[in-house]
C-alpha positions in Angstrom: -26.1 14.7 -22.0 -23.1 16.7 -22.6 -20.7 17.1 -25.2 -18.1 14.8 -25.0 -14.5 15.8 -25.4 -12.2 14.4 -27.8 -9.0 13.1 -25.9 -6.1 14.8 -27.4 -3.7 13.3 -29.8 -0.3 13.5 -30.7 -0.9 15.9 -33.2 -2.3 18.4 -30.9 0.2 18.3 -29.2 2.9 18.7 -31.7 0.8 21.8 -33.4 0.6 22.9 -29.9 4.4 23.1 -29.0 5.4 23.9 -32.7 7.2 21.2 -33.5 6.5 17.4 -35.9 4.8 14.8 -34.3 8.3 12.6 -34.7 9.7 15.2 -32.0 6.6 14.7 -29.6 7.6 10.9 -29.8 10.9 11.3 -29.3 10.7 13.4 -25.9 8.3 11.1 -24.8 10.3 8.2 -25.4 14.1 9.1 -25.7 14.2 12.4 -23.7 17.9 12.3 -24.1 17.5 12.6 -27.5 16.3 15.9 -27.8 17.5 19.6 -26.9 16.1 20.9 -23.5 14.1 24.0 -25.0 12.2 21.7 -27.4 11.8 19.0 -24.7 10.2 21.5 -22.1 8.1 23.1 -24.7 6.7 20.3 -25.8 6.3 18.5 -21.9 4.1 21.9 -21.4 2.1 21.1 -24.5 1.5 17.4 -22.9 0.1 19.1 -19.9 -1.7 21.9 -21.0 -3.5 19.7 -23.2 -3.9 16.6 -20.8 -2.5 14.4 -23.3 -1.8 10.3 -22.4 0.4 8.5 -24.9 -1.3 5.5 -26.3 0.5 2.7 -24.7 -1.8 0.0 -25.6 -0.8 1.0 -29.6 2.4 0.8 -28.5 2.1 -2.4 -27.5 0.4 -4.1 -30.2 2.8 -2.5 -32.5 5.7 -3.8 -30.6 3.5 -7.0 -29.4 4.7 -6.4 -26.1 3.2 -4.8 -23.3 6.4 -3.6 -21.4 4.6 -4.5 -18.1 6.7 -6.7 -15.7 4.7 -8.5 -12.6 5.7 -9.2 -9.7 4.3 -11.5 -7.1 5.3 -11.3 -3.5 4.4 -13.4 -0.5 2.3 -10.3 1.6 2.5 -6.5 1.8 2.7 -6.5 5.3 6.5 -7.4 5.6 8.6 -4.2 5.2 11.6 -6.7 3.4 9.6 -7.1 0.2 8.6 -3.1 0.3 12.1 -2.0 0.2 13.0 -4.7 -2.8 10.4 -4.0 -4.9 10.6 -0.4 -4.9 14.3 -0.6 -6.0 12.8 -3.6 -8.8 10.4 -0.8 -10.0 12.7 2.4 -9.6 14.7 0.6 -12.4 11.9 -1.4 -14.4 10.9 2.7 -14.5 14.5 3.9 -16.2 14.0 1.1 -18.7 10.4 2.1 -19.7 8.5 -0.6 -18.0 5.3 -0.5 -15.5 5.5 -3.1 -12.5 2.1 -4.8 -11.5 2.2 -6.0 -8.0 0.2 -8.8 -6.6 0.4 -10.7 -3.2 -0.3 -14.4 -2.4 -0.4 -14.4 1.1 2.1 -17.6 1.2 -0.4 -19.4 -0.4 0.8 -21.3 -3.5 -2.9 -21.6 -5.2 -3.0 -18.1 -5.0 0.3 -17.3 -6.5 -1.1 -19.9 -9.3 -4.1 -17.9 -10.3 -2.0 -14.8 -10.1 1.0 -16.1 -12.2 -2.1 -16.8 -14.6 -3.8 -13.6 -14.4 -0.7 -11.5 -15.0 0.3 -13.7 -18.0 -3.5 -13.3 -20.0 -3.0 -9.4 -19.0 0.2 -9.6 -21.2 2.7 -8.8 -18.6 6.3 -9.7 -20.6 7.9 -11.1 -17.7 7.6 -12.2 -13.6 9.7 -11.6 -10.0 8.8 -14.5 -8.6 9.7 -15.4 -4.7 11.9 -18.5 -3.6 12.1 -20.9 -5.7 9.5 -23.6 -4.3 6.8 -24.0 -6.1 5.4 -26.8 -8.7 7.1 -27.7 -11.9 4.3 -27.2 -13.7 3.9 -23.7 -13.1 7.6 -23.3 -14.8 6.6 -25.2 -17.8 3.6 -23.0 -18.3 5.6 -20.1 -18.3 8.2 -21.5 -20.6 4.8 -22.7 -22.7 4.1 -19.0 -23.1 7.4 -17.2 -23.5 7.0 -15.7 -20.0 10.5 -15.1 -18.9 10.7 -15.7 -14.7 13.6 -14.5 -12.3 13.6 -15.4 -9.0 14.7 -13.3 -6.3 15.4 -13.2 -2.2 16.7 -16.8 -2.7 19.7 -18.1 -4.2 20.3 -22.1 -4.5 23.0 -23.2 -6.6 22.8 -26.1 -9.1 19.2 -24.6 -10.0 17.9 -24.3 -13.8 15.7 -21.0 -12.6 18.0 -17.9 -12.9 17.6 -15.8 -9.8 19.3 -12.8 -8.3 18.9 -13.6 -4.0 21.1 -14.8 -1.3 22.2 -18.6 0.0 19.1 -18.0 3.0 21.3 -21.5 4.6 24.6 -20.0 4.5 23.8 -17.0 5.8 21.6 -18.3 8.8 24.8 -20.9 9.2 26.8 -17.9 9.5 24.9 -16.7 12.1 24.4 -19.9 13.8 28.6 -20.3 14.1 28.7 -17.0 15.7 25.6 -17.7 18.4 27.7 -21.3 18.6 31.0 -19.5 19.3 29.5 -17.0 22.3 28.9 -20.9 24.2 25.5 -21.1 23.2 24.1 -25.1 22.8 20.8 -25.0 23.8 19.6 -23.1 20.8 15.4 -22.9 19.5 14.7 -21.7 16.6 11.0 -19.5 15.6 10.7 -19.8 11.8 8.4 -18.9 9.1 5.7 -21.9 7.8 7.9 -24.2 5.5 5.2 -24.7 2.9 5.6 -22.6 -0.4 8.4 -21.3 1.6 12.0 -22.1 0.9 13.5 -19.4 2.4 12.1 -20.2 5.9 13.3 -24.1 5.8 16.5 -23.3 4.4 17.3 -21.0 7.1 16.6 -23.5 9.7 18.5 -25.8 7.7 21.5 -23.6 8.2 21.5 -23.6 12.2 21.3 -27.2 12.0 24.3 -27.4 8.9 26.2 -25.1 12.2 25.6 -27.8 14.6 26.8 -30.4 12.9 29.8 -28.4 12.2 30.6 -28.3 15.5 30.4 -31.5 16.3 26.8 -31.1 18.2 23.4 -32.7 17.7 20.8 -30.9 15.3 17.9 -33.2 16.4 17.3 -31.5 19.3 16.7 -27.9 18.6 13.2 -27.5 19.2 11.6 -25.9 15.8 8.2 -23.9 16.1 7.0 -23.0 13.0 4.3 -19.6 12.8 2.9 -16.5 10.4 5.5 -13.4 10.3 3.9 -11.7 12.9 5.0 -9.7 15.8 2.5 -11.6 18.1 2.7 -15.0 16.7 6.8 -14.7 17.4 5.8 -13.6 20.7 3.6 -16.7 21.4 6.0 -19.0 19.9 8.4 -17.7 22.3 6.7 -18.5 25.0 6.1 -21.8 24.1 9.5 -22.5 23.7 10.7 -21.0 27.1 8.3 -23.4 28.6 10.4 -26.1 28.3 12.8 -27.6 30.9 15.7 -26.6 30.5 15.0 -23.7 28.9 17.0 -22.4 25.8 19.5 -19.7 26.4 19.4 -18.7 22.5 16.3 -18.4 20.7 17.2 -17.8 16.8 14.1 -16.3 14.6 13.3 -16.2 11.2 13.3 -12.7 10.4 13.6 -9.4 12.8 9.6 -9.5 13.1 9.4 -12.9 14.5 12.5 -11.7 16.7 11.0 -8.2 18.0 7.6 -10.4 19.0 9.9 -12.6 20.9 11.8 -9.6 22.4 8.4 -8.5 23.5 7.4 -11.2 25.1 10.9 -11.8 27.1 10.0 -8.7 28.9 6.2 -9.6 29.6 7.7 -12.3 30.8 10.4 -10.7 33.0 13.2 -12.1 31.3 16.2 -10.2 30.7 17.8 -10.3 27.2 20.5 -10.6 26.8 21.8 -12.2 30.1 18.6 -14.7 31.0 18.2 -15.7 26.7 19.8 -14.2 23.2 17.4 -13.5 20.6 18.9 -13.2 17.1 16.8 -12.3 14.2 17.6 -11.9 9.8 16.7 -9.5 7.5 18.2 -6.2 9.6 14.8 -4.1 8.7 14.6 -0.9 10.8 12.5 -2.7 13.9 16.1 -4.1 14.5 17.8 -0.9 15.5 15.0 0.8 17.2 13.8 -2.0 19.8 15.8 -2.6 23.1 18.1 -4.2 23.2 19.1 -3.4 19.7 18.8 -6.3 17.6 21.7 -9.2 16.3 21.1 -10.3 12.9 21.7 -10.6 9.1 21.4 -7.9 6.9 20.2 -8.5 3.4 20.9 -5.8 0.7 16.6 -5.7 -0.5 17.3 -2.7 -2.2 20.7 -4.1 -4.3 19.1 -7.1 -4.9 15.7 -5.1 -6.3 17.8 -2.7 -8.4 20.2 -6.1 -9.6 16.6 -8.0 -10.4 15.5 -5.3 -12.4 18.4 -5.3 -14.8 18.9 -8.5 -15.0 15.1 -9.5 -16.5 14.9 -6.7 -18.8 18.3 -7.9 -19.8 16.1 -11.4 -20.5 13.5 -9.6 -22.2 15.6 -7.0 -24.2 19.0 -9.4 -25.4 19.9 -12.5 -26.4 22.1 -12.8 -23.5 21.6 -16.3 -21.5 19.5 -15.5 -18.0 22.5 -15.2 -14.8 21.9 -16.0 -11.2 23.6 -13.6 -8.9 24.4 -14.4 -5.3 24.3 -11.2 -3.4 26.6 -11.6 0.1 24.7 -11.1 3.3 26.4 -9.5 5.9 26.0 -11.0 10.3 25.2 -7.3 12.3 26.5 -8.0 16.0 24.1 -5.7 18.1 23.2 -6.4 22.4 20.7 -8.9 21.9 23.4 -11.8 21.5 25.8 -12.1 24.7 27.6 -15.3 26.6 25.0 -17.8 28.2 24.9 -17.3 31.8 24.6 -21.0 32.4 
């Protein structure tokens, strides 16, 4: 075997760059702090050498880890990308690491993971939505786990969380689709279990009916996996019935591009046969034809705002906030006047 090599310290790197190992600390953990000659000889010293600071001492001297998890619902969804790369641009100007897991929608999963992240000494969670067993809250609490919530607000809630109102906004929406004449209206939405943000929105089309004076128990409701396809076949579905709906209003812009798909397999114009509305306003929404009506959701203000607000938890003594972050209803050609 060969001869191993010694992984260099902070002292090598402080005789290496000419300076006291207090200075090597400092650039490496208050830059500011220290004069921009010193700091760039001493950042070539760390890389000429290869040297790693010791964050696990760091930890145990501080008996923290400054890792943050998250948890989101699926990587596949282009909404929790943007987010949580805003959560960890600014966990990263506070000093923290993010840990990223994905539960598929599936609240066991989420369990173990919440779990998992907690024995690996992660000082706090994102969590998404807010449904989700008691219990689990209580077990945090149990080991001084502070939780935020994000991409769901809900008033009247113990849970701090930095999100939107999902049922205002989709009521918001609703009015609007309400206002261009539309009263046969369907709705495609996410699965409801684990998933508050996908009942709550069809909560708010039905809060918008009742508003108007109309009858909510009739919009037909098919519930499917945030999929391009699965919106397509749900749209399907619903234009099978007799009469047909002249607005079909989705979940988020995936489920509304699968249905925009499948309107022109199935020869039907949009938006002077059906309107097809969707939520989120992720890029899809601008680039399909005809360009997409929806709500759009500020991921990456809401990231940046999440970030802050749980080192804020872990870091003062200030009580935990919940932030409401406005939505905003895009008017693009996919929304028009019912024909009939």
């Amino acid at each position: 075997m060969g001869k191993t090599t010694k992984a260099p310290t902070l002292d090598d790197v402080a005789k290496q760059a000419g300076v006291s190992t207090a200075t090597v600390s400092r650039c490496l953990n208050s830059p500011d702090r220290v004069i921009e000659k010193t700091k760039i000889r001493v950042l070539a010293a760390v890389d000429q050498l290869g040297y790693t600071p010791n964050f696990a001492a760091r930890a145990m001297a501080a008996k923290r880890s400054y890792t943050i998890g998250a948890i989101i619902p699926t990587m596949e969804n282009a909404i929790f990308a943007r987010g949580v790369q805003a959560f960890q641009d600014e966990l990263r100007e506070h000093g923290y690491t993010l840990l990223v897991s994905s539960s598929a929608y599936k609240p066991d999963m989420e369990k173990e993971q919440i779990r998992t992240l907690v024995a690996r000494g992660a000082d706090g969670l994102l969590l998404i939505g807010h449904e989700r067993e008691e219990q689990i809250y209580a077990y945090l609490e149990q080991h001084q786990v502070p939780v935020l919530i994000a991409w769901s607000y809900l008033p009247n809630i113990p849970h701090p969380s930095v999100g939107f109102n999902n049922r205002r906004a989709m009521f918001e929406l609703a009015k609007e689709v309400i206002r261009q004449g539309h009263r046969r209206i369907a709705i495609i939405s996410g699965l409801f279990e684990g998933n508050d943000r996908a009942l709550n929105r069809v909560r708010g089309v039905k809060d918008a009916f009742q508003e108007n004076g109309l009858q909510p128990d009739g919009i037909a409701v098919v519930q499917t996996d945030y999929e391009i396809e699965k919106g397509a076949n749900a749209f399907r579905k619903l234009m099978s019935q007799s009469p047909r709906p002249t607005a079909v209003m989705c979940g988020n812009d995936v489920l509304a591009v699968g249905a925009l798909r499948e309107a022109e397999r199935m020869g039907i114009t949009v938006p002077n046969q059906v309107s097809v509305t969707g939520f989120d306003d992720i890029e899809l929404a601008e680039i399909v034809n005809p360009k997409l009506t929806t709500v759009h959701v500020p991921h990456r203000e809401m990231g940046r705002m999440a970030a802050g607000e749980l080192v804020a938890m872990l870091e003062t003594d200030s009580e935990a906030r919940s932030i409401c972050i406005p939505t905003k209803i895009i008017i693009r050609g996919s929304l028009a006047r019912p024909a009939n």
